[in-house]
C-alpha positions in Angstrom: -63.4 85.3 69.7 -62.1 88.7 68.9 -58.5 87.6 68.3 -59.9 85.0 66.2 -62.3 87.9 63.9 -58.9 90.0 64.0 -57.0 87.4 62.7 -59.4 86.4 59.6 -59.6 90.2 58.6 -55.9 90.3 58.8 -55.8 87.2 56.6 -58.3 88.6 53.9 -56.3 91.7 53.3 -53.0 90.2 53.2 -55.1 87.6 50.6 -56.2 91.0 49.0 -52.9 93.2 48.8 -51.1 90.0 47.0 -54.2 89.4 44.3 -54.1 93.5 43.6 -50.4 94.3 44.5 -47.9 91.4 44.6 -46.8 89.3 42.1 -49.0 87.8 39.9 -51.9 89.9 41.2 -54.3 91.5 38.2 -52.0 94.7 36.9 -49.2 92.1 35.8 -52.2 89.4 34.1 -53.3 92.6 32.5 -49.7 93.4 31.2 -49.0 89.7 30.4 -52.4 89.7 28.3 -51.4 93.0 26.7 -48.0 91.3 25.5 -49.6 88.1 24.3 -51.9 90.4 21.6 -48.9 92.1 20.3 -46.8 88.9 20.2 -50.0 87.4 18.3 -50.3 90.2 15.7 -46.8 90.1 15.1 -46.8 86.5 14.1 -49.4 86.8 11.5 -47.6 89.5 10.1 -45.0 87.0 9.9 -47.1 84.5 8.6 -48.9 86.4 5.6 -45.4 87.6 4.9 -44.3 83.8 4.8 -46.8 82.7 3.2 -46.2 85.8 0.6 -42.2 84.0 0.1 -43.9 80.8 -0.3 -45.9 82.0 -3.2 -43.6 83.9 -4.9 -40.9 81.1 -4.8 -43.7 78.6 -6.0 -43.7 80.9 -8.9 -40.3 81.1 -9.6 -39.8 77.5 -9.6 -42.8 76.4 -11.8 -43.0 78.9 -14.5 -40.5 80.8 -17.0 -43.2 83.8 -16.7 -42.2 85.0 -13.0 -39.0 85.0 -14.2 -39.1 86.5 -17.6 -41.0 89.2 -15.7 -38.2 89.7 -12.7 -35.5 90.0 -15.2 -37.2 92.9 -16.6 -38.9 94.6 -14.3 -35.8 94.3 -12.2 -32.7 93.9 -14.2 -33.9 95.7 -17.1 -33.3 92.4 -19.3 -35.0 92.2 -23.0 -35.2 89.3 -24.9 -33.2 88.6 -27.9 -34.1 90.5 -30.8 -36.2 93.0 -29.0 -35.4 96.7 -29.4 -35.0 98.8 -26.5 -36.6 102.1 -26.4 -36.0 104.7 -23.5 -37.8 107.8 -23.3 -36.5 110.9 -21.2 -38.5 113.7 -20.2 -36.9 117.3 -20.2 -38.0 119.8 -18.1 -38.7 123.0 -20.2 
């Protein structure tokens, strides 16, 4: 009866050391879960940023306005017979 006690308690804490210790025991489900938030936050940082692209090229494909105002802002275009005025500062 003793060998047979023994042998259960051995059981249980080899049972034990592999849930806390061996592979897939609770420090590596904690990791895992750790890496499935980051993965998670990344891709809806992905997704607004998509979803961003998808509005702006909605814009650019509907109306002359996103356009016109890209040209400018960015390329520094002015329509035709609009005068140009630049205004530098000096330091005094």
């Amino acid at each position: 009866m003793k060998w047979l006690l023994s042998l259960l308690i051995v059981l249980l804490f080899s049972l034990q050391y592999k849930l806390w210790v061996g592979d897939g025991g609770v420090p590596e489900i904690l990791h895992l879960q750790e890496e499935v938030e980051k993965l998670q936050q990344h891709q809806q940082q992905l997704e607004e940023r998509n979803a961003s692209l998808a509005a702006e090229v909605k814009d650019l494909k509907q109306g002359y306005d996103a356009i016109e105002e890209r040209a400018r802002s960015e390329l520094g275009m002015i329509k035709k017979d609009e005068k140009f005025y630049q205004i530098i500062h000096t330091s005094e």
